[in-house]
N, C-alpha and C positions, 0 to 999 in steps of 0.2 A: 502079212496082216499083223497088225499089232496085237501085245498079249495084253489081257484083259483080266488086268489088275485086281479092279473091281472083286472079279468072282475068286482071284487065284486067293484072298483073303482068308474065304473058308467062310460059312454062314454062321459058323459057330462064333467069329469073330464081332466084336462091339463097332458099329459104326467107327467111335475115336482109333479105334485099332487097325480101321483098315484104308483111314486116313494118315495113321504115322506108315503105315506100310507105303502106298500111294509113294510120299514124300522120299522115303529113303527109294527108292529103287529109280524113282524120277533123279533125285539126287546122282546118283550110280549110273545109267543109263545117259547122262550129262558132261558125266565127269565133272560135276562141281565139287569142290570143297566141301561147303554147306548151303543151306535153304531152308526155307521158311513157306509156311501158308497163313496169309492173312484172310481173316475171314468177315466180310461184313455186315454190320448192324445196324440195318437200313433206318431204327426209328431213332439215329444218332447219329447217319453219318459219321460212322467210326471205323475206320480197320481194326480189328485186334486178332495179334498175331495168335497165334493157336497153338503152333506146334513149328519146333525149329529144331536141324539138326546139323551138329558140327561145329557148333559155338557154345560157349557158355552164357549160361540164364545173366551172369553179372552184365557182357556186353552187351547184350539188345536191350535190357533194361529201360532205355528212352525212348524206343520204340516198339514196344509192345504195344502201343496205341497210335492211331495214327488218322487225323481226321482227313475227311475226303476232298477235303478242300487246300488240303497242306502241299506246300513244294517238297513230298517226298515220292522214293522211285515207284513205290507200291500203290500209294494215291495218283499219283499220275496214270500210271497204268490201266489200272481201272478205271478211274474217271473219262480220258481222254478213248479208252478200248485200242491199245498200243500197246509194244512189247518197246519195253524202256533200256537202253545197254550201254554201258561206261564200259571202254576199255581197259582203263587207264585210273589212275590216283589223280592225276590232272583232268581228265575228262569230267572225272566226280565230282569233284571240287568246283569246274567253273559250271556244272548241272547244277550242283546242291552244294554250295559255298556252306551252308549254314548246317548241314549235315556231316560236312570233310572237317570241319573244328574239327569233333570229336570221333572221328574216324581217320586219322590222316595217313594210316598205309595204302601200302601197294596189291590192289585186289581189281577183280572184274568184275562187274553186276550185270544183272540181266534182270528186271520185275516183266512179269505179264498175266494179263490179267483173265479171269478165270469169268467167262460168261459162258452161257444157254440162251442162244436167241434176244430177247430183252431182261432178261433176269441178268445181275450181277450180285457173283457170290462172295468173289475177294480178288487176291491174286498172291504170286506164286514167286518168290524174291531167291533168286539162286547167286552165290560168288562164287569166281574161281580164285585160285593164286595168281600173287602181279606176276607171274611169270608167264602165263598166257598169254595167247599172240591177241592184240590189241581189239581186232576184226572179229564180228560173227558170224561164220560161215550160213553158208545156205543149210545144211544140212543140221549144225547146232540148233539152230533157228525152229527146224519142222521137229527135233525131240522135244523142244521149251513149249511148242503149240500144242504138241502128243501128250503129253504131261498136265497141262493147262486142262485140254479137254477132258482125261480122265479123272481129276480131279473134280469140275461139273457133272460129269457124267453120276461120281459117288455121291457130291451133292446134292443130287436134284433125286436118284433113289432115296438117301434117307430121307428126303424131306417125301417121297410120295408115300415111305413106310411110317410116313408121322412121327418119326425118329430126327428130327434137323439137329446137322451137328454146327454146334455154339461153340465158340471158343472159353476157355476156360477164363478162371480168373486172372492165372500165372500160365503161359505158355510151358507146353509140355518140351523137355530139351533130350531127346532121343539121340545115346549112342550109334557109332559107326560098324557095319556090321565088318567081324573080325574076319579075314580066311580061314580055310578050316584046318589047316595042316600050321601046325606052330612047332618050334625046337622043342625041348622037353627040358623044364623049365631048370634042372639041375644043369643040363647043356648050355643054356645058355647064359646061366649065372656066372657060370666056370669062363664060355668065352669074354665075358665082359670083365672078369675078374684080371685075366691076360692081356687088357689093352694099356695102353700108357694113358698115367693120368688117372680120374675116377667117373664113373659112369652114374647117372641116375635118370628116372625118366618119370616125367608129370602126364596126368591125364589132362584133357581139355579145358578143366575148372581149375587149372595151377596144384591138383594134390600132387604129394611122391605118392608112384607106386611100387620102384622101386631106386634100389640105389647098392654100389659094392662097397666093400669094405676100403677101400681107398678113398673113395668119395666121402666117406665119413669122417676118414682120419682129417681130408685136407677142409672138409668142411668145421670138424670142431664139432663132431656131435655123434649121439647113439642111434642107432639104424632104429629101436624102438622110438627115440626123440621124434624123427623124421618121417618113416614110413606115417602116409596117409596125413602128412601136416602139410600149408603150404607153406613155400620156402619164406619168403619175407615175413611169413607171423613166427614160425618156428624159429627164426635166425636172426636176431635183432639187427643184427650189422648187415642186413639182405634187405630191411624196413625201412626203402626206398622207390619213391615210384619211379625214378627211372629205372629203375630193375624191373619194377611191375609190368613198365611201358615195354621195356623187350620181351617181355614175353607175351602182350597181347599182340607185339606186332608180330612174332612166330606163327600165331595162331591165325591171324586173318589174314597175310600175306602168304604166309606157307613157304615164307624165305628163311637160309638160315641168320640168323642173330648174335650177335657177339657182343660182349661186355666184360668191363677186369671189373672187381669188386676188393676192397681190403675187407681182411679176416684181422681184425683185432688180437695183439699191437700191431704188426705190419706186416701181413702176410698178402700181398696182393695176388690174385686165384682170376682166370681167364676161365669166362663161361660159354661156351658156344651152344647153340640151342638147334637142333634138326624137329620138323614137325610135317606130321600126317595128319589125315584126317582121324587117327585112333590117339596122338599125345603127342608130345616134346621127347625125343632122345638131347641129354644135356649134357655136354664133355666139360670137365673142371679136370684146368694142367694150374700150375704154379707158375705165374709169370715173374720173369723179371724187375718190370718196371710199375706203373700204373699211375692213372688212371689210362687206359687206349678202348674207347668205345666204339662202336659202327654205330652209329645215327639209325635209330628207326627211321623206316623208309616215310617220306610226309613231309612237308613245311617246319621250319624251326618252329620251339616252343618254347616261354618260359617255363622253367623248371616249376613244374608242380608244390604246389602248400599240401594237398591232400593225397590220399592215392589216386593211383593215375584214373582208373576206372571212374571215380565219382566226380575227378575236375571235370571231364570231359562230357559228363552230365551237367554238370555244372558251368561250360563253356555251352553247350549245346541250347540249354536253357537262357542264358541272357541272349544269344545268336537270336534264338526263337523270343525272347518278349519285346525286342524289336521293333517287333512285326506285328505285333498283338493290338487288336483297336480297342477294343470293347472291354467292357470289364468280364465280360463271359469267356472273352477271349483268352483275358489275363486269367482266372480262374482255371480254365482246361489246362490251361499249358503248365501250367506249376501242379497242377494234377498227374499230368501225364509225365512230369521231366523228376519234379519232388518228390513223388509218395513212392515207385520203386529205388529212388538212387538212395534212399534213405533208409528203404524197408519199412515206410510208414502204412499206416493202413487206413486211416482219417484224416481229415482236412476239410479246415472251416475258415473261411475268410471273412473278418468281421469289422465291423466300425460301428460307432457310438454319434446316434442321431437323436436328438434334443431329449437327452437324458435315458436312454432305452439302449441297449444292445441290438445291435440289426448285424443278422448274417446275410453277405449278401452273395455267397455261395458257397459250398460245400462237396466232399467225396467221401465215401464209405461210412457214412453215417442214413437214419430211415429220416423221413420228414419229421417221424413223431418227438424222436433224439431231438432233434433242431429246434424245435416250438419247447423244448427244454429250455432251451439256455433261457431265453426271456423269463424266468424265471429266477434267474440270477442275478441276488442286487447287484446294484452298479455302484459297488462299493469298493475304491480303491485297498480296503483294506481286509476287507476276504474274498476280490475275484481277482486272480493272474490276469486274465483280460483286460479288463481296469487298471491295473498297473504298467502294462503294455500301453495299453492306449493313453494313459494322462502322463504314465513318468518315464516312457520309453526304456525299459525294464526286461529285457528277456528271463522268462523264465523256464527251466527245467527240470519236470521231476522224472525219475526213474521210475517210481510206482508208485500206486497211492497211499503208502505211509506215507512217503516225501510229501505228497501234495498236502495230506489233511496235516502233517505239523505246520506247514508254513501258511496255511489256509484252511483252518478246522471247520470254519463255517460255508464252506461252498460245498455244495451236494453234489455229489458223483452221479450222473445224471445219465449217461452212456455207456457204462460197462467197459471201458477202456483202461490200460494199466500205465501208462506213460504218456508222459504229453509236453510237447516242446512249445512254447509260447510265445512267438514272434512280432515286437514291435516292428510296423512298420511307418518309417520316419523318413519324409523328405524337405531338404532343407530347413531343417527343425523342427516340423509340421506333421503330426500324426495325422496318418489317414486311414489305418485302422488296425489291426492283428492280424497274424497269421498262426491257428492252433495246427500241429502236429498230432497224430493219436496213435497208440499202438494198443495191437489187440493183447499183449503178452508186456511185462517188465521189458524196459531196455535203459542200459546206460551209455550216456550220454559221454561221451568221451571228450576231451580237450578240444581236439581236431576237429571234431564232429560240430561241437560249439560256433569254435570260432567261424567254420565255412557257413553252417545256418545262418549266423549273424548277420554276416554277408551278405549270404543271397536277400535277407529278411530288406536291404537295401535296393538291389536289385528291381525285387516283388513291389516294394513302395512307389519305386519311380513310375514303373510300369502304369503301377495301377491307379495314382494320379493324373498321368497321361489318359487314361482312358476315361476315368472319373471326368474329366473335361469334355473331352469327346464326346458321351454319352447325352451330358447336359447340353452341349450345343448341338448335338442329333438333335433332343426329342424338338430343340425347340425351328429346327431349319426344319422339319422332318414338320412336324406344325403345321410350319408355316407352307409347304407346299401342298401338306394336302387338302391348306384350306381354297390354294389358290386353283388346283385340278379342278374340272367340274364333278362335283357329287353323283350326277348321272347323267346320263347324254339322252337327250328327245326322243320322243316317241313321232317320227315323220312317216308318214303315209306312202308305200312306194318303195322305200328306204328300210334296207335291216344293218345294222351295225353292234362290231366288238371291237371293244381297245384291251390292250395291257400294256402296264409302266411298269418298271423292271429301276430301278436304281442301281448304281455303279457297287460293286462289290468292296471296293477301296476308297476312303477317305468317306465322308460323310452320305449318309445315305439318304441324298439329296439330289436335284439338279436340277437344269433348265429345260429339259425336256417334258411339251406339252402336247396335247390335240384339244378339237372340238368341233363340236355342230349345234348349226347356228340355223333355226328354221329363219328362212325368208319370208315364204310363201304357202299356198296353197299344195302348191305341187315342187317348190324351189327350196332350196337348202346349201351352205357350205359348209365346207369341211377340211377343218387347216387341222397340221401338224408344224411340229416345228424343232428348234433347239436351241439353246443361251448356251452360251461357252461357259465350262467351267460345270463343279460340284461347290455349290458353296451357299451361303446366302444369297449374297448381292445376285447370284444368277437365280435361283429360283424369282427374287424380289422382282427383277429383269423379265424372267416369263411371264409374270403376272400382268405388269406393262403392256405386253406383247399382246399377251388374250384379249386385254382392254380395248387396245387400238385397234385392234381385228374386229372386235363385235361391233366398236362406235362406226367402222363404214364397212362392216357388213352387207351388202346389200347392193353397192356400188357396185361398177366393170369391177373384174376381178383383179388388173392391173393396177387399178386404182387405189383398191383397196391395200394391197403392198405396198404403194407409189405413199400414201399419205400413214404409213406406219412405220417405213422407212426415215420418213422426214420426224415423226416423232422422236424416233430412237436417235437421230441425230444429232437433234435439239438437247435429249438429257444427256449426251456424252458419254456412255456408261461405262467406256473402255470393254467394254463387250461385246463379240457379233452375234446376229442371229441368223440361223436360216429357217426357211419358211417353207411351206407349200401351201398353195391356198387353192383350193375344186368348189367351180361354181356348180353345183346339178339342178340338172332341170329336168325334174323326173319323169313330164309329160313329151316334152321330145326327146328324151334318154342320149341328152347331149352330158358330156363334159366341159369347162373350161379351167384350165390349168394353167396359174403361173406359177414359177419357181423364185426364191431367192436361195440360190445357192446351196439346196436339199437334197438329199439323193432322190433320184427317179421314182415314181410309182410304176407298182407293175398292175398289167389290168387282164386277169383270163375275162377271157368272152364267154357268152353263153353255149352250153352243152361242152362244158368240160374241154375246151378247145387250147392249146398251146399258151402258155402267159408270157405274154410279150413286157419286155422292160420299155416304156411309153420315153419319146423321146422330146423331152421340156425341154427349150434351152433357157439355161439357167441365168438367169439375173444375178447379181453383187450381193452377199449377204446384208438382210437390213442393218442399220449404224453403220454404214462406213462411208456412202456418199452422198447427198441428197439429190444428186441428179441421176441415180440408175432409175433406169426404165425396165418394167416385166415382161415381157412380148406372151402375149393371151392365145394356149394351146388347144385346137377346140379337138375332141375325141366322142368315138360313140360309148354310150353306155347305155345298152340296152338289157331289160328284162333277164333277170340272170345273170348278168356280170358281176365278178368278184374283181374290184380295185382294194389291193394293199399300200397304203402310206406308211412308212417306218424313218426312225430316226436309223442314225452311223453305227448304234452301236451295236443292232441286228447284224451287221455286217462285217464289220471291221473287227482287224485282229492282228496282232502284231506279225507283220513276214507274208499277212494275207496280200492277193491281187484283191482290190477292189471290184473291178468286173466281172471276174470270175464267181466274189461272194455275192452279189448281188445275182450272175446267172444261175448260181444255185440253190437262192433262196427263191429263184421266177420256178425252178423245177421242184422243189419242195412245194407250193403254190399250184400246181399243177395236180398233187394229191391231194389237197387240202379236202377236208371232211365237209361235207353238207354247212354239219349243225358250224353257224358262225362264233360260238362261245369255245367250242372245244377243239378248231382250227386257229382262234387265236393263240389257245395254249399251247400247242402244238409248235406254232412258229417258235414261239420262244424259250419253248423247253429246253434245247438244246447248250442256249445262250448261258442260262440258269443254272445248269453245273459247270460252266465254263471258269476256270482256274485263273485264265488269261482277259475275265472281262473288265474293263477298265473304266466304259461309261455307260451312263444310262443306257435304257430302250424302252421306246414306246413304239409300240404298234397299232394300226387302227386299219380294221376292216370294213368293206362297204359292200353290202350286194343292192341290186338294182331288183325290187317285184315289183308287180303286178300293182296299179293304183286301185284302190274299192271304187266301188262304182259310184258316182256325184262325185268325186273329187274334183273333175276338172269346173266343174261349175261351182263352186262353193268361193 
């Protein structure tokens, strides 16, 4: 029986407290390296990590945040409700290409994710060393599920103790617990003094914590110098990121490292690095020769401008703006990648629209802050911003002496001590600023400069790209919801829900439509459909479509496809469509159904009875020949029948069978709720946090009642 965690705490313990315990002993019980709990924030859609241990706070820095919709292990996780596993450095990479940049050793992963029945609270990111066998056994597998669970299990008590544990601002980075029997510590200065060569050893954030007197000699420095410095700031000729880089790779690979490094004037010194989950043991002999390095384990790299730690934030961030559509997009992501690798604490993304300062998004600053600025003239010659944005001008103060000498008349308006002010400029062309803020003094170093600048190019492109995007959304995005119907008929007999659902990628548009079209008294159709493509020209194309549907309306129902078909032919659109088009006749509770190349409706009968996938055969999608024929499918629908029409993309999914999603969307339909508004939602909830969904979805439901009495005679 498992021990339970939970209680072994102690009451006297803070919720956070008995979540880092959780963590480490999960950790332990695994045998991983390190791990993490990500914890999430349902009214954002965010993961943020909480609490991590075994790494340092500098590595996770770009993913401290993590939205639920991102190709990362811990978003997948949760979202999908899978336990996510890399063997391998290659496996990682061809998983999450855009995460192995700036990770590229040799390590294991395993994310899983942490639910209670329908709640989702986060999930649970564990690594081992690349020296682990590639496979996760069965049994690996039921500690990562034991762990998972007992971490819900503490979540869902403190949230019934009205205690909910939040993740912090900064992820809390919890030590390794030590053994308890250790050498005694003059012992084993004494052994380490006796070995050839000199010894010293780093904790997990790169400090000495210790180091012998030999080590000092060949290093060129006083044991006061060193102790508690880290080596590359302490040692000028060490103020290299590929030195940085082996020793982040000791730490997340947990293999040993090796590097020669010259000691000025010519003393070339071989470093080998051994690492545990408590620090680096580091042996420095006197080599020979030099430079002879081992390659961090990963993909080549050009050699770094910055330290390694913040290029690969820095690589991580352009990997991810990509991929960014939106300008809310571009915004989070230079949020989440910028403001830790920088140590900034604000961020305001702005542009100048017809003479006025417009922020058109923002971090760690209040609303009230923000309705600031527009109070700032837009005068190039006392606002940083303004000179950013008309003369492409970065600027940098350390604190506000700097700013008020170079700018006496702009008002400090936020309570902020430093502020980096980034032109951004694409092909000659400002598109707006990027402010930097820090809550304390900070200088701005050379380095620091020149990479901002940089990325400031980076941010510009991005956010041009999206700035285009956005305007051609609202205006495709317009124009289909002028061409949707506003609301569908009130028919007699007849209960109906739809929902449209737009592609998550590329514009959030398409040619996917329905409708109902009363006939008669007791007679009604009811097409759905679909235009190839996300874009304009196919919404323009849907619109067509509904046209020539309504204008024969009313005809056979082959007919009706037969002479919409011949439309679409005539305008050439380079476009297909598929159709379904149901004639009902609600007084003899018939169906007739033809298809143009649709998927299948499914139709449960009344009193809850099996939903059967109805078998149309399918016609030629409209526009492609004007001689297809629909062949007219007649079915019963009586009193109580639930018929679902739906477009491909309820269905379909990259590696899916077809008729399998389709047979399991007829058994989903099988539970479907009474009320027909909160069974439509239902179908498509699923679809909706789908990571993987690529095109529209419309759905549209149809129950068959009871006609009021006079109907047939009216």
């Amino acid at each position: 029986m498992r021990e339970n965690l939970v209680s072994a705490a102690g009451e006297a313990a803070g919720w956070d407290e008995r979540l880092d315990e959780v963590l480490t002993a999960t950790v332990e019980q695994c045998g991983a390296s390190s791990g993490g709990v990500y914890l999430l924030r349902a009214d954002e859609g965010v993961l943020h990590l909480a609490v991590v241990q075994g790494l340092p706070a500098e590595f996770i820095a770009p993913w401290t945040r993590v939205a639920l919709t991102a190709p990362a292990p811990s978003s997948d996780a949760l979202r999908d409700r899978r336990m996510v596993w890399s063997g391998s450095q290659e496996d990682f990479a061809r998983l999450y290409p855009r995460i192995a940049v700036a990770m590229p050793y040799h390590f294991a992963l395993a994310a899983a994710p942490i639910c209670t029945g329908g709640r989702q609270w986060g999930a649970l990111l564990l690594l081992w060393p690349g020296s682990r066998p590639s496979h996760l056994a069965a049994a690996d597998r039921d500690l990562i599920v034991a762990g998972c669970d007992r971490f819900a299990e503490l979540l869902a008590g403190a949230e019934s103790a009205q205690q909910p544990i939040t993740a912090p601002l900064r992820p809390r980075v919890l030590p390794r617990r030590l053994a308890a029997a250790k050498l005694p510590e003059a012992a084993a200065t004494a052994f380490a003094e006796r070995l050839p060569g000199g010894s010293c050893a780093l904790d997990l954030n790169g400090r000495i914590t210790f180091l012998t007197e030999t080590a000092c000699a060949l290093l060129g420095a006083e044991q006061e110098q060193l102790l508690g410095a880290i080596p590359w700031q302490a040692l000028p000729w060490l103020d290299d990121p590929e030195y940085e880089d082996r020793y982040r790779a000791a730490v997340i690979s947990r293999q040993p490292v090796a590097f020669t490094a010259m000691r000025p004037p010519d003393q070339w010194l071989d470093f080998r690095l051994y690492t545990d989950g408590n620090g680096i043991s580091v042996r420095i002999t006197p080599a020979s020769a030099g430079p002879v390095t081992s390659p961090a384990p990963g993909p080549h790299r050009p050699t770094p401008v910055s330290r390694a730690g913040q290029l690969y934030q820095i690589m991580h961030l352009a990997a991810a703006l990509t991929e960014a559509v939106t300008v809310d997009d571009v915004i989070a992501l230079v949020a989440e990648q910028i403001l830790p690798a920088f140590d900034a604490q604000g961020l305001a993304m702005m542009s100048a629209e017809e003479g006025r300062l417009q922020v058109t998004g923002y971090r760690g600053y209040s609303a009230e802050e923000m309705a600031r600025f527009h109070e700032i003239p837009l005068d190039e010659r006392t606002a940083p911003m303004m000179r950013a944005l008309t003369a492409g001008v970065p600027g940098f103060f350390d604190g506000p002496e700097e700013l008020a000498r170079a700018f006496p008349e702009v008002p400090q308006v936020t309570g902020k001590k430093a502020w980096a002010v980034l032109p951004l400029v694409t092909s000659g062309r400002p598109v707006g600023c990027c402010l930097l803020a820090y809550d304390q003094p900070h200088r701005f170093a050379g380095d620091e400069r020149t990479v901002l600048t940089s990325l400031a190019g980076l941010i510009a492109q991005a956010l041009d790209r999206a700035h285009l995007y956005d305007t051609k959304n609202r205006l495709a995005h317009g124009l289909q919801q002028v061409l949707l119907p506003h609301a569908l008929p009130t028919i007699d007999g007849l209960r109906v829900a739809a929902r449209y659902l737009p592609a998550t990628r590329g514009m959030d548009i398409g040619g996917d439509f329905y409708d109902l079209i009363r006939l008669g008294p007791t007679t009604a159709a009811a097409v759905i459909g679909d235009v190839q493509g996300h874009n304009v020209p196919a919404a323009a194309l849907m619109g067509q479509v509904r046209t020539a549907v309504h204008a024969t309306a009313g005809a056979a129902p082959d007919q009706v496809l037969i002479r919409a078909n011949r439309l679409l032919c005539d305008l050439d659109p380079d476009l297909f469509t598929t159709c379904l088009y149901a004639h009902l006749d609600l007084a003899a509770h018939r169906a007739f159904l033809v298809n143009a190349g649709h998927p299948p409706p499914l139709l449960r009968p009344p009193g809850r009875s099996t939903t059967r996938v109805l078998d149309i055969p399918p016609g030629l999608p409209l526009g492609v020949d004007t001689t297809a024929v629909y062949p007219i499918t007649e079915v019963a629908f009586d009193i109580g029948a639930l018929m679902l029409l739906y477009t491909d993309g309820l269905v379909e999914s990259p590696g899916a069978d077809l008729d399998e999603a389709i047979a399991a969307l007829a058994r989903q339909l099988d539970h479907a709720v009474l009320d027909l508004e909160t069974a439509a939602t239902d179908l498509v909830a699923g679809a909706q946090q789908s990571a993987q969904r690529a095109d529209d979805i419309a759905t549209f439901l149809l129950r068959a009642t009871p006609l009021p009495d006079g109907a047939l005679t009216r």
